[in-house]
N, C-alpha and C positions, 0 to 999 in steps of 0.2 A: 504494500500500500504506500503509495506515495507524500512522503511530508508535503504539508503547505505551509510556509511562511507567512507571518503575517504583509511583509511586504510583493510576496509574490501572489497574496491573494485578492491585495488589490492592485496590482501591475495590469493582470489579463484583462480585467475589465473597461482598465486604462487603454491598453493598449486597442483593443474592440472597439471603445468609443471612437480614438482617433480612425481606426481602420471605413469605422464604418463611414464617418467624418469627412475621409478622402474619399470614398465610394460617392458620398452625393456631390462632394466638390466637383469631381470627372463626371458626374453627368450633370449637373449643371451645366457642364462646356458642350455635351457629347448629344447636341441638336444642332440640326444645318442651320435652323432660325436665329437659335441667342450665337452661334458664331458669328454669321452674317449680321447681327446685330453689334457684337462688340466692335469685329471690325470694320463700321462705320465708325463705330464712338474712337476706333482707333486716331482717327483725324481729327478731333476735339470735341469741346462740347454740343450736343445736336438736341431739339425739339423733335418730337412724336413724327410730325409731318418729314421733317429732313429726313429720319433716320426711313422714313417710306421709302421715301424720294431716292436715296442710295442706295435702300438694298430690295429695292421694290415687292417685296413681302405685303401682304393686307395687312392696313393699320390694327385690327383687331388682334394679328399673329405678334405684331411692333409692339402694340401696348402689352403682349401677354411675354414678353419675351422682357421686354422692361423689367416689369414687373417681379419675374422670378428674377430677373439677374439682379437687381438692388436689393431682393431681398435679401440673397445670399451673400450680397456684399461685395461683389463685382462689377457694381455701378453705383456712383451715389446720383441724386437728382435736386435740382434747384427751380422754384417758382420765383420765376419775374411774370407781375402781371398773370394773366390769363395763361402763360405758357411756363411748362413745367422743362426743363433741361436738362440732359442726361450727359455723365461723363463716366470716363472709368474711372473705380474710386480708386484704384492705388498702381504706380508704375509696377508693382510685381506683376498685374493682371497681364500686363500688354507686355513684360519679357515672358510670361506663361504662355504668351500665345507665339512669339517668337521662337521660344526654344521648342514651342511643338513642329511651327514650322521647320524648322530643320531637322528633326524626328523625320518627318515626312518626307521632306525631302531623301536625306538618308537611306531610309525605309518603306517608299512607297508602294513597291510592288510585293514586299510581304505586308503588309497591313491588306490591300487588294487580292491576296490571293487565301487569307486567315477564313477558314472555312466556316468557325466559329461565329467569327462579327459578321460573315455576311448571312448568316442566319439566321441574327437579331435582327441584323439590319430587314433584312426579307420579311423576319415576322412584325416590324414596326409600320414595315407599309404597307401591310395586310390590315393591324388595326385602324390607320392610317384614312386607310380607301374606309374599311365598316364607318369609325367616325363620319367621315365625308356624306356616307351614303344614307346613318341615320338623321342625320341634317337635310338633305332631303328630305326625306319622309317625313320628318316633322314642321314641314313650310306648309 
């Protein structure tokens, strides 16, 4: 039977939390929309409309892509007036996207060939389309 220490028995839980911490951070990033989102905001601070205007997405997909990304803290936002403005809130965010870039680069044809993520990938845009389609149905 294995000892537990009292500092190793709360290490795991520690560690867990963080783990799981980074799970939702990587999917935060790990949609085509809030990427296409940050890197607009990569060019500075932008309003709801701009951020359309550049990554031509539906405002509704812009505002909902905001939205999660300030919450988790990879955008903060400023009201002047009637218009709200979005930045990136910290320079880590925009070398995070940086050094994935170059990940990518490096590695793009095994992340494209990972049998795995195209999986996910495949069964995201199956729910994807159903979303789509119960929208319909319900006009």
């Amino acid at each position: 039977m294995a000892q537990v220490t009292a500092g190793t028995a709360t290490a795991r839980p520690r560690a867990q939390e963080t783990q799981d911490a980074l799970v939702r951070f990587f999917k935060g990033l790990g949609n085509a929309g809030r990427l296409r989102v940050l890197e607009a905001l990569r060019q500075g601070e932008l309003c709801v409309s701009d951020v359309v205007a550049q990554t031509a997405l539906p405002q509704a997909q812009v505002s909902t892509a905001l939205s999660c990304l300030r919450w988790c803290g990879f955008v903060d936002a400023r009201q002047d007036g009637r218009r709200v403005y979005y930045r990136i809130a910290s320079e880590r965010v925009g070398e995070i996207l940086r050094l994935a870039e170059l990940m990518v680069s490096d590695h793009a044809q095994h992340l494209y060939s990972c049998v795995v993520l195209g999986e996910e990938q495949e069964q995201e845009r199956q729910f994807a389309k159903a979303d789509l389609h119960e929208e319909d149905l319900e006009e």
